[in-house]
C-alpha positions as a printed Julia matrix, in Angstrom:
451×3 Matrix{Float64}:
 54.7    -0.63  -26.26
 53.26    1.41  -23.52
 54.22   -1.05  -20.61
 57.49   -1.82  -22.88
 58.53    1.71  -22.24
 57.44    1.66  -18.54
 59.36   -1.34  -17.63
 62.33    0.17  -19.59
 62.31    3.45  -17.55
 61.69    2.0   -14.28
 64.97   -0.25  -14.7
 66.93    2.92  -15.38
 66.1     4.56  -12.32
 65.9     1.47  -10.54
 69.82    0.74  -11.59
 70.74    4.62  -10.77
 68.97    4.61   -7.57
 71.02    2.35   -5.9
 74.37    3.14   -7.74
 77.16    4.75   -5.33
 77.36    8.31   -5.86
 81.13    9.8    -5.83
 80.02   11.85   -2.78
 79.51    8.48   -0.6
 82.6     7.54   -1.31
 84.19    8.96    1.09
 87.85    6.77    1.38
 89.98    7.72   -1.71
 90.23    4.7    -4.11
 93.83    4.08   -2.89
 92.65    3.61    0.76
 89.6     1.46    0.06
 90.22   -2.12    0.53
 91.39   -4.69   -2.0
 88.51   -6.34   -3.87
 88.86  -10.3    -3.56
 87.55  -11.27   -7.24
 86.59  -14.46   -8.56
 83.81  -16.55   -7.56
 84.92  -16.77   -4.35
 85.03  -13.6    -2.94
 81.89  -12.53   -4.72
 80.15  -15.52   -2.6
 81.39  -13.72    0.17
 79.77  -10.15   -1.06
 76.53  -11.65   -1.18
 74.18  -11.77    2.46
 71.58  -10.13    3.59
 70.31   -9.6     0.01
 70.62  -13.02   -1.39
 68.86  -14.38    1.62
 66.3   -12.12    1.29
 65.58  -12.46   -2.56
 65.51  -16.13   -2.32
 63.34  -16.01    0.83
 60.85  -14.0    -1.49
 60.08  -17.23   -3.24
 58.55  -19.42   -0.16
 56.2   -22.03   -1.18
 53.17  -19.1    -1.16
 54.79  -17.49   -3.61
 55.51  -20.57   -5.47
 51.79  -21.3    -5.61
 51.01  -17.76   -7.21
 53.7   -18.42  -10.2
 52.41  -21.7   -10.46
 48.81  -19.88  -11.15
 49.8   -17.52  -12.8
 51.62  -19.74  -15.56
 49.06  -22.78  -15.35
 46.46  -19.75  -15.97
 47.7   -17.43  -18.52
 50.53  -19.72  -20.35
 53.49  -16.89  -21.49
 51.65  -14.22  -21.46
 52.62  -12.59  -18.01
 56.12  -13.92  -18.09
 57.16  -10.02  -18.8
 56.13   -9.36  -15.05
 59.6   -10.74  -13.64
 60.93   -7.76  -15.64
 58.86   -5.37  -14.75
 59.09   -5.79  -10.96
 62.55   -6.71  -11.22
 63.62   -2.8   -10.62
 61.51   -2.21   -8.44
 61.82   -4.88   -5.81
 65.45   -4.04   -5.91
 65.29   -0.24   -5.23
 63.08   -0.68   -2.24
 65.08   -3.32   -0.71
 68.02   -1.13   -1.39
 66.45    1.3     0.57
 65.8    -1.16    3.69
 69.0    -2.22    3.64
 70.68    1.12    3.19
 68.41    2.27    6.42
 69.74   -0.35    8.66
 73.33    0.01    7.2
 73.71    3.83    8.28
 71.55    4.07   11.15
 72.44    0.8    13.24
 68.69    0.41   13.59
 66.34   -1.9    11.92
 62.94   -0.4    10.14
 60.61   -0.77   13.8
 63.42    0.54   16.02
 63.95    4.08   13.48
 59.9     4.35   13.54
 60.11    4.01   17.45
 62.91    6.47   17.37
 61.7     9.33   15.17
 58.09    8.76   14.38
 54.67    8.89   16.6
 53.86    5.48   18.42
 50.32    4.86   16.37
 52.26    4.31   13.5
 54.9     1.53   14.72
 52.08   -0.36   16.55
 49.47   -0.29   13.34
 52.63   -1.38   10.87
 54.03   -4.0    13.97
 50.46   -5.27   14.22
 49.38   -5.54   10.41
 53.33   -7.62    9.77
 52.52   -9.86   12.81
 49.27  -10.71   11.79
 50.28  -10.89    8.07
 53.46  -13.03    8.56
 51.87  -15.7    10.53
 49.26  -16.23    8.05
 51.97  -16.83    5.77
 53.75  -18.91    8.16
 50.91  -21.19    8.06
 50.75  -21.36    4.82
 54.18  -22.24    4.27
 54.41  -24.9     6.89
 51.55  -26.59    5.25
 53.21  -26.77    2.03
 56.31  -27.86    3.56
 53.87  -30.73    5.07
 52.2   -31.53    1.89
 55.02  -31.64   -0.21
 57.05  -34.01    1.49
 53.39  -36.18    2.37
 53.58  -36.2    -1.59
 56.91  -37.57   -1.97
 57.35  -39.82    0.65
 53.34  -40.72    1.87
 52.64  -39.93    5.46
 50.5   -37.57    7.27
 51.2   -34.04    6.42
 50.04  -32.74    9.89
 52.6   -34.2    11.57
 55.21  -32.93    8.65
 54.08  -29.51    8.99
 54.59  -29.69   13.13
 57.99  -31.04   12.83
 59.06  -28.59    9.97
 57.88  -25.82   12.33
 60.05  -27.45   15.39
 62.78  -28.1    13.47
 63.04  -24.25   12.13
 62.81  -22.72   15.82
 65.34  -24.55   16.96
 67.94  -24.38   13.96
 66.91  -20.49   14.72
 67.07  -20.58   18.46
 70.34  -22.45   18.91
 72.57  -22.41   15.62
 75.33  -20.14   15.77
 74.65  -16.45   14.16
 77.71  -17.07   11.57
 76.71  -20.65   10.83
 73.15  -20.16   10.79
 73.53  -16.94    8.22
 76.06  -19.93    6.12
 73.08  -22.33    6.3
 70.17  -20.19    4.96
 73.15  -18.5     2.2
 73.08  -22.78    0.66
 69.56  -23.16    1.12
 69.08  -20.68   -1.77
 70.97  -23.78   -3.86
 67.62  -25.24   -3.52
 65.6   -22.99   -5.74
 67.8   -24.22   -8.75
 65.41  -27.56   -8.57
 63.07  -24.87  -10.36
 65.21  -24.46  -13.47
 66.04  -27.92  -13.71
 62.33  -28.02  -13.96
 62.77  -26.22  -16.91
 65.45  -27.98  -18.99
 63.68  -31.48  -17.87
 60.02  -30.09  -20.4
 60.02  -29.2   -23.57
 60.0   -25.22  -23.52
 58.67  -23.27  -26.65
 61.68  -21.06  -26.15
 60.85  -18.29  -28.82
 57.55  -17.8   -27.64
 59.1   -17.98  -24.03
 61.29  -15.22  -24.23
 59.1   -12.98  -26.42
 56.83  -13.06  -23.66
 59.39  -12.65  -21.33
 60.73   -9.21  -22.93
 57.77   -7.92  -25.02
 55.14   -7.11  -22.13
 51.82   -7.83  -23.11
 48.65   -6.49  -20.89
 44.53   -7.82  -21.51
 42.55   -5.21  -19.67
 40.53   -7.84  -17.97
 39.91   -9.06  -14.46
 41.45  -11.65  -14.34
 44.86  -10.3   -15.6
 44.59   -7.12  -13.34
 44.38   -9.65  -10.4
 47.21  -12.08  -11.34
 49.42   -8.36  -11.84
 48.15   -7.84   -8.08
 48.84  -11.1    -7.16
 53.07  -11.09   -8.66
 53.83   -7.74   -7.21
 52.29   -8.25   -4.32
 54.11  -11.31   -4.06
 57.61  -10.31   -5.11
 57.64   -6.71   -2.95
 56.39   -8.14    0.61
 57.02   -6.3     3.88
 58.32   -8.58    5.7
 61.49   -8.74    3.27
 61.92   -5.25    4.17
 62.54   -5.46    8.23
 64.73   -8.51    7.2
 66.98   -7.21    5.37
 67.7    -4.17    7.39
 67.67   -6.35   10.82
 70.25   -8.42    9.05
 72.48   -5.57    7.77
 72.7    -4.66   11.49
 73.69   -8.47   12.79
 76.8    -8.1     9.86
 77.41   -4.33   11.8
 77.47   -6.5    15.32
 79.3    -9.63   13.57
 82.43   -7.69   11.93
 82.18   -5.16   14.72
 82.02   -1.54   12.63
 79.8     1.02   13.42
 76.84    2.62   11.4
 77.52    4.47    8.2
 76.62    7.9     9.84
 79.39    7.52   12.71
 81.77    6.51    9.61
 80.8     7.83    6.39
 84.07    7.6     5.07
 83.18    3.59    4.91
 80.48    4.54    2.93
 81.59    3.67   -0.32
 82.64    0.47   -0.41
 79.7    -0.92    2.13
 76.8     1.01   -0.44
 78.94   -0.71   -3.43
 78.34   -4.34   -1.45
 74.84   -3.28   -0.79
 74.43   -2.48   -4.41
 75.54   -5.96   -5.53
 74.32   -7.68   -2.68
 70.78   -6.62   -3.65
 70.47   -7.02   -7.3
 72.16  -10.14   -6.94
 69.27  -11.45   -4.65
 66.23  -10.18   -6.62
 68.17  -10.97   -9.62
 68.09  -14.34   -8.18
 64.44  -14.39   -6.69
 62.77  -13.24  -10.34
 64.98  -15.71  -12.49
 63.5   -18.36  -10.19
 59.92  -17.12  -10.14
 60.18  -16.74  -14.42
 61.72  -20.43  -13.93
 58.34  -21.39  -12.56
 55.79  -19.85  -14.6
 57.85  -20.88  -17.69
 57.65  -24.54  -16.53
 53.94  -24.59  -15.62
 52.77  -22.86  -18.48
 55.35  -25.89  -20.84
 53.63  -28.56  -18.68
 50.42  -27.12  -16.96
 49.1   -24.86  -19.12
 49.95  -26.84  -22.35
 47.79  -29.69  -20.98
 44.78  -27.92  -19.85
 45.43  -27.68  -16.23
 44.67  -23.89  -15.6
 43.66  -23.84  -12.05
 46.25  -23.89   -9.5
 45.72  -22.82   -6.1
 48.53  -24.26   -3.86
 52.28  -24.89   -4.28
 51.66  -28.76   -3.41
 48.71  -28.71   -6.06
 51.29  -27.63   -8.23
 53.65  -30.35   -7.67
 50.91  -32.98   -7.81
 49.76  -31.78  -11.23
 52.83  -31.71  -12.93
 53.15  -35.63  -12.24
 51.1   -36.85  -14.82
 52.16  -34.56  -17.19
 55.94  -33.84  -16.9
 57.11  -37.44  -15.27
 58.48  -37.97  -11.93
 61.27  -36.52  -12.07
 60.15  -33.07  -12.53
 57.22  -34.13  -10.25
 59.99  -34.67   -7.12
 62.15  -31.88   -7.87
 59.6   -29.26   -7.74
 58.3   -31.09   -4.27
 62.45  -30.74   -3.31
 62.19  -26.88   -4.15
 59.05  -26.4    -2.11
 60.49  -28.02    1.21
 63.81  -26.28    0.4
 62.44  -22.94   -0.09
 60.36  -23.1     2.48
 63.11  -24.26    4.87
 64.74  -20.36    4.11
 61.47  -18.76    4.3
 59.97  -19.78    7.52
 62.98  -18.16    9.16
 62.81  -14.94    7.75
 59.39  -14.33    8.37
 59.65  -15.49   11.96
 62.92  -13.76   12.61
 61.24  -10.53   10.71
 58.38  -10.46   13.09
 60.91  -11.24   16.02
 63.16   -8.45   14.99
 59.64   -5.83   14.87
 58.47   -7.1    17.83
 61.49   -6.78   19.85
 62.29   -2.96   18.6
 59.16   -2.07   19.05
 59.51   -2.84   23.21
 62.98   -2.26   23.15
 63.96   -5.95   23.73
 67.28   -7.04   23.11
 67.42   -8.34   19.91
 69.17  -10.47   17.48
 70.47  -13.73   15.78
 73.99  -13.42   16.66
 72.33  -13.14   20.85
 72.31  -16.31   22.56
 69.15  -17.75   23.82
 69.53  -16.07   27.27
 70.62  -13.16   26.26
 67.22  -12.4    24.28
 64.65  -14.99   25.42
 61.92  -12.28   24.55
 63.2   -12.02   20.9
 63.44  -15.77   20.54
 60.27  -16.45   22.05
 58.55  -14.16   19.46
 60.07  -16.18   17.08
 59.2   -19.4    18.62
 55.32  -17.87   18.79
 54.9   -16.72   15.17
 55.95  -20.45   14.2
 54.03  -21.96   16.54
 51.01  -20.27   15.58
 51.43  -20.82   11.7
 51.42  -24.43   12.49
 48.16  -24.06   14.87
 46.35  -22.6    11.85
 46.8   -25.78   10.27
 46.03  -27.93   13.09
 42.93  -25.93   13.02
 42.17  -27.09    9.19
 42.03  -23.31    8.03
 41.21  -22.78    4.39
 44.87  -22.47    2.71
 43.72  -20.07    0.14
 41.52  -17.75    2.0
 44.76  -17.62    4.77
 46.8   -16.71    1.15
 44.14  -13.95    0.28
 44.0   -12.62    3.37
 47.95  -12.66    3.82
 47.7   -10.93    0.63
 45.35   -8.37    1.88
 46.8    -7.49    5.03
 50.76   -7.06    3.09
 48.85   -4.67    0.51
 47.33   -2.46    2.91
 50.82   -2.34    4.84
 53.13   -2.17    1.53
 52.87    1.0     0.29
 52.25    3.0     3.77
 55.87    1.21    4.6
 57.38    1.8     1.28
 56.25    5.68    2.09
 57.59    5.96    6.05
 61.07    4.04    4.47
 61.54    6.77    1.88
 60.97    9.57    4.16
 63.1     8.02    6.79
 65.77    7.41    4.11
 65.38   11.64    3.14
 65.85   12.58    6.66
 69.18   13.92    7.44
 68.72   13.88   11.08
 68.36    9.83   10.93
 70.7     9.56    7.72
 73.34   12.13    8.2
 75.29   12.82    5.21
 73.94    9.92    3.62
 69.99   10.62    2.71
 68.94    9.11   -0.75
 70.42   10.5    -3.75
 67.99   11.88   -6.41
 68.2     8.76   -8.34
 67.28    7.03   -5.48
 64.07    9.1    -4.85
 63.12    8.6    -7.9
 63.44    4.96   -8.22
 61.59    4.4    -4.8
 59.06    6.24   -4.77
 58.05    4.81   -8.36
 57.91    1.75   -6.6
 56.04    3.51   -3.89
 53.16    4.65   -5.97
 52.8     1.52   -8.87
 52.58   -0.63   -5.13
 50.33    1.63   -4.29
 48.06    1.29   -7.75
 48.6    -2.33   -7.25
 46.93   -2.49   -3.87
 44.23   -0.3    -4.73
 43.49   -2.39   -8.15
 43.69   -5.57   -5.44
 40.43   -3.74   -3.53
 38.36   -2.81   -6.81
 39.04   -6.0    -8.14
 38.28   -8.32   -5.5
């Protein structure tokens, strides 16, 4: 009942933190502009937070679900709930910084805050991101080895070419369309679902009546979701992109215009729950279908996303077998992207590079080539024959000691009225972040005792 309660109250301020407050309005409800509703124009709404949220479940964090529900069945099913909230406020918060400002995450630290501090977080996301990289690629390369035969080495090379050039020379508007239908992907994960038989009462009782064995192994795989689901990367992402849709429809940041600021928090708002809404009903989708097939049949250790796919073969059919391998190449299509074009945009703020997707190649060769780098040298890991799950742990390790310091420097950046203006975080907001501040924090220091 105890965690029942905390997951409760942490949705509460989670949904009032990033609700529009009447001040932030700004433009009388007569002047604002004319909602465009049906399905539609609420496709059009969604953006920077969609992409994000699905991007949050690249084949890495496929591979923890997968564990997670091979290891422990149901029973930590109510952890999509529970970090639900708080993924959402924090990325609220990103994206509310780069709205306002005009400046992503890096470039506001460069700005406002003492060097040390941009070049140990710059450092720790670089190294962290192309750890994951690596990881990523080399599920992309072992899932399609899987379902087609082949070498994956070669796979995971040409997935990593093919993504720095779709990057590097796509169109910003196009591109931003491309990785908006990737996220159609991830629904091979719930057909997952409906194609195994599903215990659906003790499914969803799981899902909605948290359940907690103080044990080891359970503290780790509670490490091992939030760390996965609240990464730092997704944070300069989402801000870098709110500021490419600022450049793209040609406005200017919320603290030159507050008067815009109700409308653009509202499509924030929905933007954002709408993406980690998207990215937990996925990552339920796959710990519900490992723990039907997996778990059910004895198969308890999981370790990569490929593994994953490879087990469920014998025991759920083909079918199930391919679309999971679909979702991890599709997933992982969207992810390699953001966590290259995340480093890129760091990088590039930190030295004050021009920057940006909607750029052409010549116009920011630096940022690009940062880009081309961190995907070049995920791929070399593999080339190398590094240990997959050691490069996970230590991804792991390296986004839990930056999480929570971030999380920290993005609240107080968000309190500051000197970088905000008028529009610092409402109380709700403060409340709801820096919840998720502190149980990341918890997290990460449970990761260290632990481990």
């Amino acid at each position: 009942m105890r965690w029942a309660q905390g997951a409760a109250s942490s949705a509460t301020a989670a949904n009032e933190s990033i609700m529009v407050e009447p001040s932030e309005a700004g433009t009388p409800p007569t002047e604002r502009p004319r909602r465009k509703w049906g399905a539609l124009g609420f496709l059009r709404t969604l953006g920077p937070g969609l992409v994000t949220g699905a991007a949050d479940d690249d084949p890495s964090g496929i591979a923890t679900y997968s564990q997670v529900g091979a290891q422990f069945g149901y029973g930590l099913a109510w952890t999509m709930l529970f970090s639900f909230p708080l993924m959402t406020v924090i990325q609220a918060v990103s994206a509310r910084i780069g709205r306002v400002t005009g400046y992503g995450i890096a470039q506001n630290l460069r700005r406002h805050y003492n060097p040390w501090l941009l070049r140990s977080v710059v450092l720790l996301l670089l190294v962290a991101n192309v750890i994951n990289l690596g990881a990523d690629l080399g599920a992309m390369g072992a899932a399609l080895g899987l379902l087609i035969g082949g070498p994956p080495l070669v796979y995971t090379v040409l997935f990593g070419i093919v993504c720095i050039l779709l990057e590097t020379f796509m169109s910003y508007d196009r591109y931003a369309a491309v990785l908006k239908w990737t996220t159609l992907s991830l629904f091979a994960y719930v057909a997952v679902v409906f194609s195994v038989h599903v215990p659906w009462g003790e499914a969803l009782f799981s899902t909605l009546v948290p359940q907690f064995v103080l044990d080891g192994p359970h503290a780790m795989a509670m490490v091992a979701v939030l760390g996965t689901t609240i990464s730092p990367y997704l944070f300069f992402w989402q801000a870098g992109q709110e500021v490419e849709e600022q450049h793209r429809r040609h406005v200017k940041p919320l603290c030159i215009t507050p008067r815009d600021a109700g409308p653009e928090l509202s499509r924030i708002r929905l933007d954002t729950i709408t993406g980690m809404g998207f990215s937990n009903l996925i990552a339920l989708s796959i710990i519900l279908a490992t723990a039907a097939t997996l778990n059910a049949n004895g198969v308890t250790d999981i370790q990569t996303s490929a593994q994953a796919a490879e087990a469920l073969r014998p025991v759920a059919g083909e079918f199930s077998f391919a679309l999971f391998s679909a979702g991890i190449i599709g997933t992982g299509m969207l992810a390699v992207p953001v966590l290259a074009g995340s480093a890129a945009y760091a990088v590039s703020e930190t030295f004050r590079w021009t920057e940006g997707l909607n750029r052409r190649p010549r116009e920011a060769k630096a940022f690009y080539a940062t880009i081309a780098v961190a995907t070049l040298g995920g791929v070399a890991l593999n080339l190398l024959g590094f240990d997959p799950i050691k490069a996970l742990y230590w991804s792991a390790v390296v986004n839990g000691v930056l999480a929570a310091p971030l999380m920290a420097v993005m609240m107080v950046i968000g309190m500051n009225p000197r970088i905000m203006g008028r529009l610092t975080l409402s109380r709700p907001a403060l409340v709801g972040g820096w919840l998720a501040t502190c149980v990341m924090a918890i997290v990460t220091l449970g990761f260290f005792v632990l481990s």
